[in-house]
PDBQT receptor file of N, H, CA, C and O in Angstrom, charges set to zero:
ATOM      1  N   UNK A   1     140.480  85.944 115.159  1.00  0.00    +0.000 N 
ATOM      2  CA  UNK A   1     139.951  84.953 116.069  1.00  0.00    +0.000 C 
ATOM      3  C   UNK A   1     139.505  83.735 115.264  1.00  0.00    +0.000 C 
ATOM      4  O   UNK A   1     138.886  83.860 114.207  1.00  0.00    +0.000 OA
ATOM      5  N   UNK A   2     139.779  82.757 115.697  1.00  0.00    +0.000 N 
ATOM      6  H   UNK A   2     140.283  82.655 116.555  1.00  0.00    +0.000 HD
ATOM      7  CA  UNK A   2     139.812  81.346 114.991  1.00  0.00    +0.000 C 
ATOM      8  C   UNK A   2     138.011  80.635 115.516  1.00  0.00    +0.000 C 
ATOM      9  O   UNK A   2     137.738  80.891 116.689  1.00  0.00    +0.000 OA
ATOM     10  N   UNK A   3     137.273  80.097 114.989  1.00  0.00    +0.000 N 
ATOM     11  H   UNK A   3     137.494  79.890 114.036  1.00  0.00    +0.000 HD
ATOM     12  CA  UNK A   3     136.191  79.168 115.465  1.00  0.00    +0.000 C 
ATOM     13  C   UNK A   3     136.129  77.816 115.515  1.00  0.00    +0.000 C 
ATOM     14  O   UNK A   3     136.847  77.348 114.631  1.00  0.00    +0.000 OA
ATOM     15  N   UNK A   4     135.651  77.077 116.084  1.00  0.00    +0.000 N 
ATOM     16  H   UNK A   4     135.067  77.457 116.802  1.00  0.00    +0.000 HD
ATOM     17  CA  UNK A   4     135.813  75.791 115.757  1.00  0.00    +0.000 C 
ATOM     18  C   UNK A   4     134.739  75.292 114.240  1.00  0.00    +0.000 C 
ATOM     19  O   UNK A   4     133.550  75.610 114.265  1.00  0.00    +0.000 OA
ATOM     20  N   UNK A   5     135.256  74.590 113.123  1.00  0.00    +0.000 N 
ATOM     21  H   UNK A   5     136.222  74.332 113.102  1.00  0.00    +0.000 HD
ATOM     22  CA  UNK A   5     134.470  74.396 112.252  1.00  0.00    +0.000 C 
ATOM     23  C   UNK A   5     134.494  72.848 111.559  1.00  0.00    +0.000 C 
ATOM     24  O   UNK A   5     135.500  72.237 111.919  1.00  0.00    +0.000 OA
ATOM     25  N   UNK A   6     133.702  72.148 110.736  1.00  0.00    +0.000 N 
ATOM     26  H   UNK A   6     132.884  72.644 110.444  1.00  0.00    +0.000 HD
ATOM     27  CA  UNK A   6     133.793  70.510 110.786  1.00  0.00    +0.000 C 
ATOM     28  C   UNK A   6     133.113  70.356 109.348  1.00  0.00    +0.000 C 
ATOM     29  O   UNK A   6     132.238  71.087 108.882  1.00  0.00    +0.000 OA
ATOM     30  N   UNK A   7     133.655  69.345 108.804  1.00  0.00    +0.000 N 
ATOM     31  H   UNK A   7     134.365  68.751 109.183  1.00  0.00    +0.000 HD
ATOM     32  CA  UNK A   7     133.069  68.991 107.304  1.00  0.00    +0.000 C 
ATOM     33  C   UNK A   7     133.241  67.809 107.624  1.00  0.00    +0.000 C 
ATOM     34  O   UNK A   7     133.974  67.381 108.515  1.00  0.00    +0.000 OA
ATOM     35  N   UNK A   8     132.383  67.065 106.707  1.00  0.00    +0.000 N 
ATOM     36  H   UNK A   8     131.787  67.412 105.982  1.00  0.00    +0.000 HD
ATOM     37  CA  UNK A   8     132.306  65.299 106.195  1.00  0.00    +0.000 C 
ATOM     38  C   UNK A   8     132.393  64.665 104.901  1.00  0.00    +0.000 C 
ATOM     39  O   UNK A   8     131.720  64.868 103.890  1.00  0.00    +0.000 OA
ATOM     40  N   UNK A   9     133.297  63.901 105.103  1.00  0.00    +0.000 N 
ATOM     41  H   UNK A   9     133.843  63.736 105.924  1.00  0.00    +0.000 HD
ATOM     42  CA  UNK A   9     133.931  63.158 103.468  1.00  0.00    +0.000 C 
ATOM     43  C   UNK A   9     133.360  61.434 104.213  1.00  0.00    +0.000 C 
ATOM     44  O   UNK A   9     133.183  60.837 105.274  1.00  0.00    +0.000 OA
ATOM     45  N   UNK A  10     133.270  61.289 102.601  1.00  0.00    +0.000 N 
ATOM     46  H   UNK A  10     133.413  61.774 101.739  1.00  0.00    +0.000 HD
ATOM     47  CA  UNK A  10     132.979  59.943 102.503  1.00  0.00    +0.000 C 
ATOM     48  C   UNK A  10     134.299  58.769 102.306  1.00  0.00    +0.000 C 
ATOM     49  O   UNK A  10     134.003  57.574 102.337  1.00  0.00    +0.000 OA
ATOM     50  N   UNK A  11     135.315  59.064 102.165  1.00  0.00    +0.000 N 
ATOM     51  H   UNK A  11     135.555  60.035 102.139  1.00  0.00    +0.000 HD
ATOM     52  CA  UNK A  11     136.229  58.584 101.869  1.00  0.00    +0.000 C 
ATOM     53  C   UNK A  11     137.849  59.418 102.437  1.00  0.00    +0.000 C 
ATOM     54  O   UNK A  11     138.066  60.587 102.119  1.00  0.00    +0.000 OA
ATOM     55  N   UNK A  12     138.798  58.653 103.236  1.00  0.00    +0.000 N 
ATOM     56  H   UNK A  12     138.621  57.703 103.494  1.00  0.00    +0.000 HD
ATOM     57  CA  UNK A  12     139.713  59.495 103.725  1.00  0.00    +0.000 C 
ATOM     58  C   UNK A  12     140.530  60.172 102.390  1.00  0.00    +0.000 C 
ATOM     59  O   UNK A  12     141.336  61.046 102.710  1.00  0.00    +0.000 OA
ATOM     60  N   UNK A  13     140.446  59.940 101.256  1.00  0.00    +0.000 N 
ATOM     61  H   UNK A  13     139.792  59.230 100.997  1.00  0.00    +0.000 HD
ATOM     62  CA  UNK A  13     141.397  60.486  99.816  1.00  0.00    +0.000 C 
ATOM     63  C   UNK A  13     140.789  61.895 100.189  1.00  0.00    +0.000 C 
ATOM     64  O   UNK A  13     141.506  62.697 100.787  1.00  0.00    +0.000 OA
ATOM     65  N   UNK A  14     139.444  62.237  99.843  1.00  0.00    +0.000 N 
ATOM     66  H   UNK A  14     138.861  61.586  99.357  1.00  0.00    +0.000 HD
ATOM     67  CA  UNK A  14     139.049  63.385 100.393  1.00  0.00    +0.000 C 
ATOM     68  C   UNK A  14     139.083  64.420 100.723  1.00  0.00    +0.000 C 
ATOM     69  O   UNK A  14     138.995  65.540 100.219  1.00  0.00    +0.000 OA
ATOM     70  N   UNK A  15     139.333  63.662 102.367  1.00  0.00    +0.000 N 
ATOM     71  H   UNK A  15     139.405  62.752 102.776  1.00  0.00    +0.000 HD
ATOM     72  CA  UNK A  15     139.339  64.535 103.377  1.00  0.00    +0.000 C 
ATOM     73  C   UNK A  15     141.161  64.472 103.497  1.00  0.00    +0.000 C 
ATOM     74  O   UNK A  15     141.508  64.987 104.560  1.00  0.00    +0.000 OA
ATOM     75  N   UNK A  16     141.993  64.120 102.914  1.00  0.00    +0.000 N 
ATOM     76  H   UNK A  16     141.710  63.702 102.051  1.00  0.00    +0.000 HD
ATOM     77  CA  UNK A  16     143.189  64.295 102.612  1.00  0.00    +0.000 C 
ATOM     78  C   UNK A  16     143.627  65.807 101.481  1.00  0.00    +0.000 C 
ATOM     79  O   UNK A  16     144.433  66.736 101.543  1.00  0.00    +0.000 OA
ATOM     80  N   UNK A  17     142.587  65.354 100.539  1.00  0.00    +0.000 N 
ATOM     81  H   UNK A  17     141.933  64.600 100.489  1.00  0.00    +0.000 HD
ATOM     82  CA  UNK A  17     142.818  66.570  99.713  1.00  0.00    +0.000 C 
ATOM     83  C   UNK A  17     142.039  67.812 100.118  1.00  0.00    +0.000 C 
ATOM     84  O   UNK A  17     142.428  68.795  99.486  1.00  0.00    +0.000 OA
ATOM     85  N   UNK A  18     140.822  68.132 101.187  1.00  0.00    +0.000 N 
ATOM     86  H   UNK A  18     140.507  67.334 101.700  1.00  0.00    +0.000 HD
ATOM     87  CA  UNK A  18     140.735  68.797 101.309  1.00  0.00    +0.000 C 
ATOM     88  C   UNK A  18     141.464  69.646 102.290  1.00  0.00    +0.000 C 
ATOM     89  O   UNK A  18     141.589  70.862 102.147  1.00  0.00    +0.000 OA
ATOM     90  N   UNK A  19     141.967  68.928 103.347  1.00  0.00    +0.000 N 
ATOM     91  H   UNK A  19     141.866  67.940 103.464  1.00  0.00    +0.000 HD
ATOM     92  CA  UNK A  19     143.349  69.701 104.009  1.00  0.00    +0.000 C 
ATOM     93  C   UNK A  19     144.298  69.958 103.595  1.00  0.00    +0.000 C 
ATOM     94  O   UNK A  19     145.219  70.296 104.338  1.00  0.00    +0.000 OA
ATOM     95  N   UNK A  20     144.460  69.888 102.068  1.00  0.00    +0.000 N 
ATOM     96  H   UNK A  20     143.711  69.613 101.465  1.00  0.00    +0.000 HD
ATOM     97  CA  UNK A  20     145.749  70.123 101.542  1.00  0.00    +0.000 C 
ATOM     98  C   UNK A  20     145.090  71.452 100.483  1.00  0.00    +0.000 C 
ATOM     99  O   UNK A  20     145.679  72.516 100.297  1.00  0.00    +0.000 OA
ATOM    100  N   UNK A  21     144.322  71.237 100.137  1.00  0.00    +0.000 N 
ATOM    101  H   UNK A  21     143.843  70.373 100.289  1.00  0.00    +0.000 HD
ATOM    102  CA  UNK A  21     144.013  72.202  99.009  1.00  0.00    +0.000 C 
ATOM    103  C   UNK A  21     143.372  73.232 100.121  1.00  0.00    +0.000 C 
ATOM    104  O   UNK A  21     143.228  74.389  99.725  1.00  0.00    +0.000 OA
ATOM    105  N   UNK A  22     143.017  72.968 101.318  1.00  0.00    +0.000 N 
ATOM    106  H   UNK A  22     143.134  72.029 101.640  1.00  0.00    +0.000 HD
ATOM    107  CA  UNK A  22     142.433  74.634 101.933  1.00  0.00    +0.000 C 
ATOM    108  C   UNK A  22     143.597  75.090 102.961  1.00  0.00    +0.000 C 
ATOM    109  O   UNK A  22     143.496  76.127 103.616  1.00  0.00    +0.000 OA
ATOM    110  N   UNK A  23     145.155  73.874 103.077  1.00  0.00    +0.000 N 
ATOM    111  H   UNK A  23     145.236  73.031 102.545  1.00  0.00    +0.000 HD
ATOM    112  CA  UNK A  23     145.895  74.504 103.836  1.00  0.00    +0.000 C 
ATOM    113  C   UNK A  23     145.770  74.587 105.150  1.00  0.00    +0.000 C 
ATOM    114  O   UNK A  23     146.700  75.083 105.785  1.00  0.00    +0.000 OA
ATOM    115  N   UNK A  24     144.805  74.204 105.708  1.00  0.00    +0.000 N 
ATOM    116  H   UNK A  24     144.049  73.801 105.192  1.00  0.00    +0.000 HD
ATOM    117  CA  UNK A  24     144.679  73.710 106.656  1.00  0.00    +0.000 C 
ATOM    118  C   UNK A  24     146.189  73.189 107.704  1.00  0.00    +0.000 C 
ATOM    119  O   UNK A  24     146.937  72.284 107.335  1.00  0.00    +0.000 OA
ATOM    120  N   UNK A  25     146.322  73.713 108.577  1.00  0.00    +0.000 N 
ATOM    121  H   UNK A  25     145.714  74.448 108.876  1.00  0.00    +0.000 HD
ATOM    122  CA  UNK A  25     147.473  73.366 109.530  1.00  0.00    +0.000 C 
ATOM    123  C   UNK A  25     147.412  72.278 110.410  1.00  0.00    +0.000 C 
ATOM    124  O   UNK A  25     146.373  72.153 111.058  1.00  0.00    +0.000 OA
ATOM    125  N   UNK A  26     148.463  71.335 110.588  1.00  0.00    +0.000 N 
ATOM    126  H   UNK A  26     149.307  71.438 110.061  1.00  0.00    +0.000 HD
ATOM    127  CA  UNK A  26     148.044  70.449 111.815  1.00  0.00    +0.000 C 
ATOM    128  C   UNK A  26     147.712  70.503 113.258  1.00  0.00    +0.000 C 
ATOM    129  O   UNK A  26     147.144  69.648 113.937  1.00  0.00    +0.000 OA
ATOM    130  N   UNK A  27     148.312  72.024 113.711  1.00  0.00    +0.000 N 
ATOM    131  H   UNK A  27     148.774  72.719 113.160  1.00  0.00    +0.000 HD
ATOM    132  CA  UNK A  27     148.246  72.353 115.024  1.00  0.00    +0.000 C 
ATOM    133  C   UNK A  27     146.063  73.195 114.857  1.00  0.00    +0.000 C 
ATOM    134  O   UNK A  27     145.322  73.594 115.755  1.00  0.00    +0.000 OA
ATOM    135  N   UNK A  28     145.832  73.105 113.346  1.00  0.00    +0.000 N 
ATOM    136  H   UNK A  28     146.434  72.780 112.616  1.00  0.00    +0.000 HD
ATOM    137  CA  UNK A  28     144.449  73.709 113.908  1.00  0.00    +0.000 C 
ATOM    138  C   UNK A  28     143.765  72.627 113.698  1.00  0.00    +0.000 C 
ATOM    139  O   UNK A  28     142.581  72.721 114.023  1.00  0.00    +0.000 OA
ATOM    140  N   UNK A  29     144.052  71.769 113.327  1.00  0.00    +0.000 N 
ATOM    141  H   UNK A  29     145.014  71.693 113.063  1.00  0.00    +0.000 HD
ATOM    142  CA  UNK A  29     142.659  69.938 113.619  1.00  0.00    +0.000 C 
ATOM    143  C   UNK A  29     142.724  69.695 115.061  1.00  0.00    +0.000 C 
ATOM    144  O   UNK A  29     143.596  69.251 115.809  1.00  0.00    +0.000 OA
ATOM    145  N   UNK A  30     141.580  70.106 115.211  1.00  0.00    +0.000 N 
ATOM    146  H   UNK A  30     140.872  70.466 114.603  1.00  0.00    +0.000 HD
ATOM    147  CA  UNK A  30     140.819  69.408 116.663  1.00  0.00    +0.000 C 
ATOM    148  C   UNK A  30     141.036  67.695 116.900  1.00  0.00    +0.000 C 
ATOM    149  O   UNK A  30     141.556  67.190 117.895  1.00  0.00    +0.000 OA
ATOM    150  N   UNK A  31     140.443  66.898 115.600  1.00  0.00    +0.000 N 
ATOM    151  H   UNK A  31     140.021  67.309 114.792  1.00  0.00    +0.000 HD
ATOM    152  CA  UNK A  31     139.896  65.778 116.089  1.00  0.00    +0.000 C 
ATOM    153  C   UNK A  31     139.595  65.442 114.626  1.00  0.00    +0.000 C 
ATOM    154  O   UNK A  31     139.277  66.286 113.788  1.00  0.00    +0.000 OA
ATOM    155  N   UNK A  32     139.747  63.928 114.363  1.00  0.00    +0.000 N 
ATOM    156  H   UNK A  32     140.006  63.243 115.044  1.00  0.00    +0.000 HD
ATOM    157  CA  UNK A  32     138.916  63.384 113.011  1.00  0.00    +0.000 C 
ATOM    158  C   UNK A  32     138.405  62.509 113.309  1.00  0.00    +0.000 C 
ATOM    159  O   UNK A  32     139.206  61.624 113.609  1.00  0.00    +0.000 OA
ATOM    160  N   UNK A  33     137.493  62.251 113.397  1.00  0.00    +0.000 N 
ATOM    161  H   UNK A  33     136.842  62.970 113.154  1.00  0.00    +0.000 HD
ATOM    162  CA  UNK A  33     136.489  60.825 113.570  1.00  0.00    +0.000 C 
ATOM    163  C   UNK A  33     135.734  60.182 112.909  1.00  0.00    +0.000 C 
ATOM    164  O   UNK A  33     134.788  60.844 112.482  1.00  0.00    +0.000 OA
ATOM    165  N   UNK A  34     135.750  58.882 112.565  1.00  0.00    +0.000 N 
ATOM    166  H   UNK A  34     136.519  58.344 112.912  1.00  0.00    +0.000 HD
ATOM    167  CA  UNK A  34     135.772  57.559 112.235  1.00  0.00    +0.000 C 
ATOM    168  C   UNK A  34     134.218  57.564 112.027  1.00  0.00    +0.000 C 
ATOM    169  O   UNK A  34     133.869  57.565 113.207  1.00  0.00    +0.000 OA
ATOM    170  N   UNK A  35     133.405  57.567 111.518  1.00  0.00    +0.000 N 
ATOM    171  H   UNK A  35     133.689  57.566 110.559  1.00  0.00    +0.000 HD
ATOM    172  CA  UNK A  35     131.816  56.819 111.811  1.00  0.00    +0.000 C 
ATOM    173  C   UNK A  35     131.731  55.183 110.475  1.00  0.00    +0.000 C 
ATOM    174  O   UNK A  35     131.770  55.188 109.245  1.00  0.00    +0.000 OA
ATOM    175  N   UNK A  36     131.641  54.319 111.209  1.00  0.00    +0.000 N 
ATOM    176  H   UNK A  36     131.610  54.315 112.208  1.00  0.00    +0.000 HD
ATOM    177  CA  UNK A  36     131.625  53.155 110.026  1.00  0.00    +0.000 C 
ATOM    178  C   UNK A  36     129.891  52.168 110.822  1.00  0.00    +0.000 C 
ATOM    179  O   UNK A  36     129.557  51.598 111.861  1.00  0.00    +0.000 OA
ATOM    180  N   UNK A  37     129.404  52.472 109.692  1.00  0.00    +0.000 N 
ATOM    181  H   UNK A  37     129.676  52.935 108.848  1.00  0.00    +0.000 HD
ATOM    182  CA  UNK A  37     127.360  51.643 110.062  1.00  0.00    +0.000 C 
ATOM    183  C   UNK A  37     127.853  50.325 108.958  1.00  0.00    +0.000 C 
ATOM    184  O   UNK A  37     128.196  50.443 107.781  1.00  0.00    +0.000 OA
ATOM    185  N   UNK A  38     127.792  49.576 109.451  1.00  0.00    +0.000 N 
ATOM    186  H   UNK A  38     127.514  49.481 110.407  1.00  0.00    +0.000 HD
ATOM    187  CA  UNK A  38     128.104  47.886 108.201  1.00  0.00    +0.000 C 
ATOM    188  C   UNK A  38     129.133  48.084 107.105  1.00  0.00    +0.000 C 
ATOM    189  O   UNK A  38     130.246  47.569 107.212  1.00  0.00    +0.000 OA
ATOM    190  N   UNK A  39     128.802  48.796 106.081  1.00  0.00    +0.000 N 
ATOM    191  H   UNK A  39     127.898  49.214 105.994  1.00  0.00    +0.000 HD
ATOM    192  CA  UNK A  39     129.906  48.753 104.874  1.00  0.00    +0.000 C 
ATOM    193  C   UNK A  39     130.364  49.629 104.395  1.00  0.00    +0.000 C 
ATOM    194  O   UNK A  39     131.317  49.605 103.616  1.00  0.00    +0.000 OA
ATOM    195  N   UNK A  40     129.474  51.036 104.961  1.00  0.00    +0.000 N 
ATOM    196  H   UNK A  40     128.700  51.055 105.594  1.00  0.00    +0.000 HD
ATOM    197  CA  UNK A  40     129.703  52.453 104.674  1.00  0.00    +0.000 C 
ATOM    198  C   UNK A  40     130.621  52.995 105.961  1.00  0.00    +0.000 C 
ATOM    199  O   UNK A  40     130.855  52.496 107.062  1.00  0.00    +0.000 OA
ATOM    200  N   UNK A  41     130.994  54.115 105.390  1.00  0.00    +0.000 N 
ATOM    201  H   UNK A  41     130.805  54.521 104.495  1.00  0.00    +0.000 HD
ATOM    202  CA  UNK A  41     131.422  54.581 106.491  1.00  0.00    +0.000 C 
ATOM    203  C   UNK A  41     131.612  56.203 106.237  1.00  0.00    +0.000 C 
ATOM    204  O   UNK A  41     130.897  56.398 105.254  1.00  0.00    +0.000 OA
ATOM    205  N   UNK A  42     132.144  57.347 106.573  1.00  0.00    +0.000 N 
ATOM    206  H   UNK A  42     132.724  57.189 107.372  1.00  0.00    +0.000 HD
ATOM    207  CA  UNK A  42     132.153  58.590 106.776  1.00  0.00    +0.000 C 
ATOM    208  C   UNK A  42     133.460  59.085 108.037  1.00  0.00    +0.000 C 
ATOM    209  O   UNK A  42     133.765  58.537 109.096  1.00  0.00    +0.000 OA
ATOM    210  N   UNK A  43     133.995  60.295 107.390  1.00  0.00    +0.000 N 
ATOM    211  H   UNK A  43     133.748  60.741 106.529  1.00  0.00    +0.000 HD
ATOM    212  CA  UNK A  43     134.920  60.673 108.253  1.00  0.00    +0.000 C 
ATOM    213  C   UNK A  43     134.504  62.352 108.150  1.00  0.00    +0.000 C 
ATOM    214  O   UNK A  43     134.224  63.070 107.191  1.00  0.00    +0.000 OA
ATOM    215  N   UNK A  44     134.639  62.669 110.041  1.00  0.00    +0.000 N 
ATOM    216  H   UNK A  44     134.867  62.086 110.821  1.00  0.00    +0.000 HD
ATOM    217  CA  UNK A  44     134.464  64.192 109.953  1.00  0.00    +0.000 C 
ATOM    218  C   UNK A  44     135.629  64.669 110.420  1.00  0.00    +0.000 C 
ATOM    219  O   UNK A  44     136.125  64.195 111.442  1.00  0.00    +0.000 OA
ATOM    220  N   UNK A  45     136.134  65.532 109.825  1.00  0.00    +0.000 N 
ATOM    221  H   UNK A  45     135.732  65.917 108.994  1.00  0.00    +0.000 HD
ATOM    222  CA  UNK A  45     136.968  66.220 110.893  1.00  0.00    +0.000 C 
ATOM    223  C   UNK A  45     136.464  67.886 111.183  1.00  0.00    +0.000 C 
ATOM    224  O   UNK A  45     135.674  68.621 110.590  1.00  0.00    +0.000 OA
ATOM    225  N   UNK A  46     137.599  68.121 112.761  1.00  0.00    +0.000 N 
ATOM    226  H   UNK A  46     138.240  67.524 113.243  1.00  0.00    +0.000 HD
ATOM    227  CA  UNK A  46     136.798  69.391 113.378  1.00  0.00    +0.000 C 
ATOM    228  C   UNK A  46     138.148  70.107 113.354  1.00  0.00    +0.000 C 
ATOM    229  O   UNK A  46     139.238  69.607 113.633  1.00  0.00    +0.000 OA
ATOM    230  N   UNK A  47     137.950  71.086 113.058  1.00  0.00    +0.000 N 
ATOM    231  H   UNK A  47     137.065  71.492 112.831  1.00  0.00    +0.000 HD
ATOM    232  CA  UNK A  47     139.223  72.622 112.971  1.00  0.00    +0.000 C 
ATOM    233  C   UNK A  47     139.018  73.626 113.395  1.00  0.00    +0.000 C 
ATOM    234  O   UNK A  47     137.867  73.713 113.823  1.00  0.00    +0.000 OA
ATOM    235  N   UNK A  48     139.668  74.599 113.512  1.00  0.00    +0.000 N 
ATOM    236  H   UNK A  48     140.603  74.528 113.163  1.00  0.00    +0.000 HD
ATOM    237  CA  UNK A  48     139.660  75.816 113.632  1.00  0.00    +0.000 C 
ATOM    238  C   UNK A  48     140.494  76.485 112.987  1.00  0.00    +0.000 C 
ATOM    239  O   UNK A  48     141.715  76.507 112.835  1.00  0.00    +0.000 OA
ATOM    240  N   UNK A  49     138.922  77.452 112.360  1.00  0.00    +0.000 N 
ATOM    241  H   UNK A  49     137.930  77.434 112.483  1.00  0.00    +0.000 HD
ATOM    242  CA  UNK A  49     139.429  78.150 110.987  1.00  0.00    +0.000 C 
ATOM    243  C   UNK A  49     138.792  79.735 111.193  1.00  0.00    +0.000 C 
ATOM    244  O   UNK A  49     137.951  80.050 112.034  1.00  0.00    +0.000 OA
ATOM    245  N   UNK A  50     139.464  80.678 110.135  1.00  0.00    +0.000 N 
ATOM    246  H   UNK A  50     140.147  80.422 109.451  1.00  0.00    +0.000 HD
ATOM    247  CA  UNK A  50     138.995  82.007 110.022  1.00  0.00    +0.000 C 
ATOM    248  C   UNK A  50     137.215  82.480 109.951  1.00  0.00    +0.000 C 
ATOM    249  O   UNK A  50     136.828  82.902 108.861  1.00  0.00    +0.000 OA
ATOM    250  N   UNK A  51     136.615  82.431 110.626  1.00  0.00    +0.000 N 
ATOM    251  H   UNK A  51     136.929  82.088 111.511  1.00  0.00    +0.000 HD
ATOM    252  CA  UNK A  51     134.937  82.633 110.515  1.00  0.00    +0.000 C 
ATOM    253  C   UNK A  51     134.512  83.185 109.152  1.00  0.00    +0.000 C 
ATOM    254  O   UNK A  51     133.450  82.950 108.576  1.00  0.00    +0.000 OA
ATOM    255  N   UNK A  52     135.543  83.976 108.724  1.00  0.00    +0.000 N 
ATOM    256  H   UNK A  52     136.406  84.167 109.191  1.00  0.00    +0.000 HD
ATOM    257  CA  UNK A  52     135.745  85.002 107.265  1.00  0.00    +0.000 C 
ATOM    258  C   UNK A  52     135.842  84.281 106.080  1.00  0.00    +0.000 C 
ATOM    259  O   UNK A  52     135.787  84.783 104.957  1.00  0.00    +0.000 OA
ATOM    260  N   UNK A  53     135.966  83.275 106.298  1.00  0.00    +0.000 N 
ATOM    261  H   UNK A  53     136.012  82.867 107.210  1.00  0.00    +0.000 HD
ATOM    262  CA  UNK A  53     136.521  82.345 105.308  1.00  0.00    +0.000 C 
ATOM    263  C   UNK A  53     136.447  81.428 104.348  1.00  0.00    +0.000 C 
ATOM    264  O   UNK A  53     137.598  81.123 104.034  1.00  0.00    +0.000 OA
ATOM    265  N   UNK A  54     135.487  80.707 103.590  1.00  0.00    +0.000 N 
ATOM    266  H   UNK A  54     134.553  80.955 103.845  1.00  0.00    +0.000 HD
ATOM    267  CA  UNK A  54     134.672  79.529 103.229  1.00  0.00    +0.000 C 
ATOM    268  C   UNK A  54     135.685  78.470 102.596  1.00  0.00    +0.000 C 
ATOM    269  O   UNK A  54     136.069  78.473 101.427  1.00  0.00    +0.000 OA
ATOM    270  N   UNK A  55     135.930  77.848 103.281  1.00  0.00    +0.000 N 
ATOM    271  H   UNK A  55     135.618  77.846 104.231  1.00  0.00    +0.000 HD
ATOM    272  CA  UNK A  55     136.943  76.570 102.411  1.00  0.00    +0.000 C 
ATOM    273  C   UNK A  55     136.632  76.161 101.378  1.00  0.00    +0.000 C 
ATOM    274  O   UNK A  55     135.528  76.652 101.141  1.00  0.00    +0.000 OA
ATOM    275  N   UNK A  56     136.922  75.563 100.613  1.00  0.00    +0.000 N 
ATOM    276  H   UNK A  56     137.819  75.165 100.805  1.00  0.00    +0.000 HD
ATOM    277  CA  UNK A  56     136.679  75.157  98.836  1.00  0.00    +0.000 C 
ATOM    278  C   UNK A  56     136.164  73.602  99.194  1.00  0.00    +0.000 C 
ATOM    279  O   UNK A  56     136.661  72.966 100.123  1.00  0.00    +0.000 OA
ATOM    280  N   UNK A  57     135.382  73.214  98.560  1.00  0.00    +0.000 N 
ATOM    281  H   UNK A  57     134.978  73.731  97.805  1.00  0.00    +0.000 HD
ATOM    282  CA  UNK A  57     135.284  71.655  98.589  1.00  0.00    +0.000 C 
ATOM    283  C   UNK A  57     134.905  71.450  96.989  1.00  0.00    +0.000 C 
ATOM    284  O   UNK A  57     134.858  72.331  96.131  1.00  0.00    +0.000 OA
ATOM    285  N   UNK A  58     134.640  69.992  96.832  1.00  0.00    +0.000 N 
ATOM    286  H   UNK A  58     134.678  69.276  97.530  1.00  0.00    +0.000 HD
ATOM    287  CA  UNK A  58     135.333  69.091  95.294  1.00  0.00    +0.000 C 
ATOM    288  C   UNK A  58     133.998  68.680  95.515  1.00  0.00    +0.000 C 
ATOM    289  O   UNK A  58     133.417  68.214  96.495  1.00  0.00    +0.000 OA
ATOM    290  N   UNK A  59     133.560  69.048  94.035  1.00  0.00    +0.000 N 
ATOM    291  H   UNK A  59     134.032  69.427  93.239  1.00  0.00    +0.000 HD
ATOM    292  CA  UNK A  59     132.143  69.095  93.758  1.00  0.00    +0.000 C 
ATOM    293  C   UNK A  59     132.482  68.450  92.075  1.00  0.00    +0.000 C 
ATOM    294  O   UNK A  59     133.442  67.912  91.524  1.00  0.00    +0.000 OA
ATOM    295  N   UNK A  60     131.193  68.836  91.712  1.00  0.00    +0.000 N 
ATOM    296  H   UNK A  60     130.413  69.274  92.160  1.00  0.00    +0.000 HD
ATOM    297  CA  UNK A  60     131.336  67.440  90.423  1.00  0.00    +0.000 C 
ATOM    298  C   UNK A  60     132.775  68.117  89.228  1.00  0.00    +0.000 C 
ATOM    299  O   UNK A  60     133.700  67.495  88.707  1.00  0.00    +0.000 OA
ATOM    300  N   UNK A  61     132.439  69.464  89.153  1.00  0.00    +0.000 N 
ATOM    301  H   UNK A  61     131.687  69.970  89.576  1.00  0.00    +0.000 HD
ATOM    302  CA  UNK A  61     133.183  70.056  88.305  1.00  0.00    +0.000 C 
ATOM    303  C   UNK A  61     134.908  70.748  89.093  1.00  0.00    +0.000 C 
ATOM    304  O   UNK A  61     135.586  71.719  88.756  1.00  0.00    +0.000 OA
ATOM    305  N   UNK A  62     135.103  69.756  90.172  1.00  0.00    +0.000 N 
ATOM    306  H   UNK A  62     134.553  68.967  90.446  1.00  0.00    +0.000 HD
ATOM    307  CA  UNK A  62     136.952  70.109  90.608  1.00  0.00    +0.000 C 
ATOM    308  C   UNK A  62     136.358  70.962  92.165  1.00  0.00    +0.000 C 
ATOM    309  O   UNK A  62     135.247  70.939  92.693  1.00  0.00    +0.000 OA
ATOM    310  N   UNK A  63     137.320  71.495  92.464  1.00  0.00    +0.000 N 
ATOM    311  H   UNK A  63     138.223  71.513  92.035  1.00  0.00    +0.000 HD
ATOM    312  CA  UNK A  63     137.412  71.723  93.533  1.00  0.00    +0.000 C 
ATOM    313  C   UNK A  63     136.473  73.339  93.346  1.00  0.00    +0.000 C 
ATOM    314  O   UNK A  63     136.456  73.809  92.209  1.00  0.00    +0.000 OA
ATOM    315  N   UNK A  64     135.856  73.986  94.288  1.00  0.00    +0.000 N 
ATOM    316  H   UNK A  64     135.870  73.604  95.212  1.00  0.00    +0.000 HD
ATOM    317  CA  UNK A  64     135.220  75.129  94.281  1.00  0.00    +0.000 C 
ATOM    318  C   UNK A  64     134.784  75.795  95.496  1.00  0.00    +0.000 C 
ATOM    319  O   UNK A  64     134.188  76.870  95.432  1.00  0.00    +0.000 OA
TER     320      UNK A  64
């Protein structure tokens, strides 16, 4: 059974590599959305993924 689940990148390179490095499918992205306040900005996207599962994210020392 799949859940709905959502992370936030600061930059779309990112959130590009993190759908590629966790494999992530296109038919399981819900939605990615845009948040931009003056010069910053933030992108979340929402999926559905294995509850079992913890995706890897890119922390100072590579991906983990």
């Amino acid at each position: 059974m799949k859940i709905l689940k959502s992370h936030e990148f600061t930059t779309s390179g990112l959130l590009a590599e993190f759908v590629n490095y966790n494999g992530i499918q296109r038919e399981d992205i819900l939605n990615i959305v845009v948040y931009t306040v003056a010069s910053s900005g933030s992108y979340v996207i929402y999926y559905y993924g294995d509850p079992n599962v913890k995706e890897k994210s890119k922390s100072l020392f590579g991906w983990n």
